[in-house]
C-alpha positions as a Markdown table, in Angstrom:
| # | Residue | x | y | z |
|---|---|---|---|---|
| 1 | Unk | 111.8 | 88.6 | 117.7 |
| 2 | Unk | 109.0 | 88.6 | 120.0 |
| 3 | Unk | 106.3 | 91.7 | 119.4 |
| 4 | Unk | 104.3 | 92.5 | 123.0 |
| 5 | Unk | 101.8 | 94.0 | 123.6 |
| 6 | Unk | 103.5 | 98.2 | 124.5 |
| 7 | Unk | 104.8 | 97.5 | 120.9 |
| 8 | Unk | 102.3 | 96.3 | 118.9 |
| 9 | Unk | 100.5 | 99.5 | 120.0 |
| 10 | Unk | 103.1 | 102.0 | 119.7 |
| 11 | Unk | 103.4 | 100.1 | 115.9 |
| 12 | Unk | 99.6 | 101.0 | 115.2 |
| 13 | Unk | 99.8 | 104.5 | 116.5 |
| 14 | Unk | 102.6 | 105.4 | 114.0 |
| 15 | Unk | 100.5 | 103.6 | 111.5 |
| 16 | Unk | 97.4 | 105.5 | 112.4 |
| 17 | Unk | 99.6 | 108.8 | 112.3 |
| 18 | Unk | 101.0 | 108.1 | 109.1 |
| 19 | Unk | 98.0 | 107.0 | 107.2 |
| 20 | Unk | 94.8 | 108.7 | 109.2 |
| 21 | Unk | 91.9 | 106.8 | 110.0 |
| 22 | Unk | 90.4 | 107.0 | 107.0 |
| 23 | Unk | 92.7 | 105.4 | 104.4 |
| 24 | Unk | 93.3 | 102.3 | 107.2 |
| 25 | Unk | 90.5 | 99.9 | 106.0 |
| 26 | Unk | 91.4 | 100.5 | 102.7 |
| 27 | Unk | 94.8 | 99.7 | 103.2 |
| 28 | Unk | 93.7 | 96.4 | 105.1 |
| 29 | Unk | 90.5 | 95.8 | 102.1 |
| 30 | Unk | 94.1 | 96.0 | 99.7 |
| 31 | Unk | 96.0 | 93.5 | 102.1 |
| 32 | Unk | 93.2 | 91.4 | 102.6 |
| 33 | Unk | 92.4 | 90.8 | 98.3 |
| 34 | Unk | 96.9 | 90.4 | 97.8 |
| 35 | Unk | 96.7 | 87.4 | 100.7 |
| 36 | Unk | 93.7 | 86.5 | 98.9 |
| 37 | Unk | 95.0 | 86.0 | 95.6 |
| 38 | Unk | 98.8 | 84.6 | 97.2 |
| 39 | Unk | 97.0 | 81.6 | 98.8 |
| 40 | Unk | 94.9 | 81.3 | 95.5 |
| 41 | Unk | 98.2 | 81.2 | 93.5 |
| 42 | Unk | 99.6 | 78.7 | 96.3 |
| 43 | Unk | 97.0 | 76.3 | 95.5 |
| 44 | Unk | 96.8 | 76.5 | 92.0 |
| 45 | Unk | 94.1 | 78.4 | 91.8 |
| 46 | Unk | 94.8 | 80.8 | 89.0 |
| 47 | Unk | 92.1 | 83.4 | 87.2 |
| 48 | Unk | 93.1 | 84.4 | 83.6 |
| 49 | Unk | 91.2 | 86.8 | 82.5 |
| 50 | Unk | 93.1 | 87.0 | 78.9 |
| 51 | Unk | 91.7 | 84.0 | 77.5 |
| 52 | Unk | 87.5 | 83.9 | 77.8 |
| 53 | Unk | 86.1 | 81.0 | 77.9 |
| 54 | Unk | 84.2 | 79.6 | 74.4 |
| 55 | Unk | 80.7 | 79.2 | 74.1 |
| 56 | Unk | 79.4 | 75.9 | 75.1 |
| 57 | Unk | 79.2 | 73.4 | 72.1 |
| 58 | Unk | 82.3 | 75.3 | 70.3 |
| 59 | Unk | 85.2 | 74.4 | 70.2 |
């Protein structure tokens, strides 16, 4: 499936129609911190935020 270039902008008008202009970057800000944390999770690279880390000297 090859996407050229009358599609890809026919895509991002409906896009644009369905969402506005204003709620776009957020949607992309949103896409942006998932990939984010996907490629972090791919890599090992995991943040848990359940278990805080102890006070240095305790343990």
């Amino acid at each position: 499936m090859n996407l050229h270039l009358p599609e890809i902008i026919i895509i991002a008008l409906v896009v644009l129609l369905l969402f506005g202009g204003k709620k776009i970057p957020e949607l992309m800000k949103g896409l942006g911190k998932g990939v984010k944390s996907f490629k972090d999770g791919m890599n090992g690279k995991e943040e848990d935020d359940s278990h805080p880390a102890s006070p240095k000297g305790e343990e």
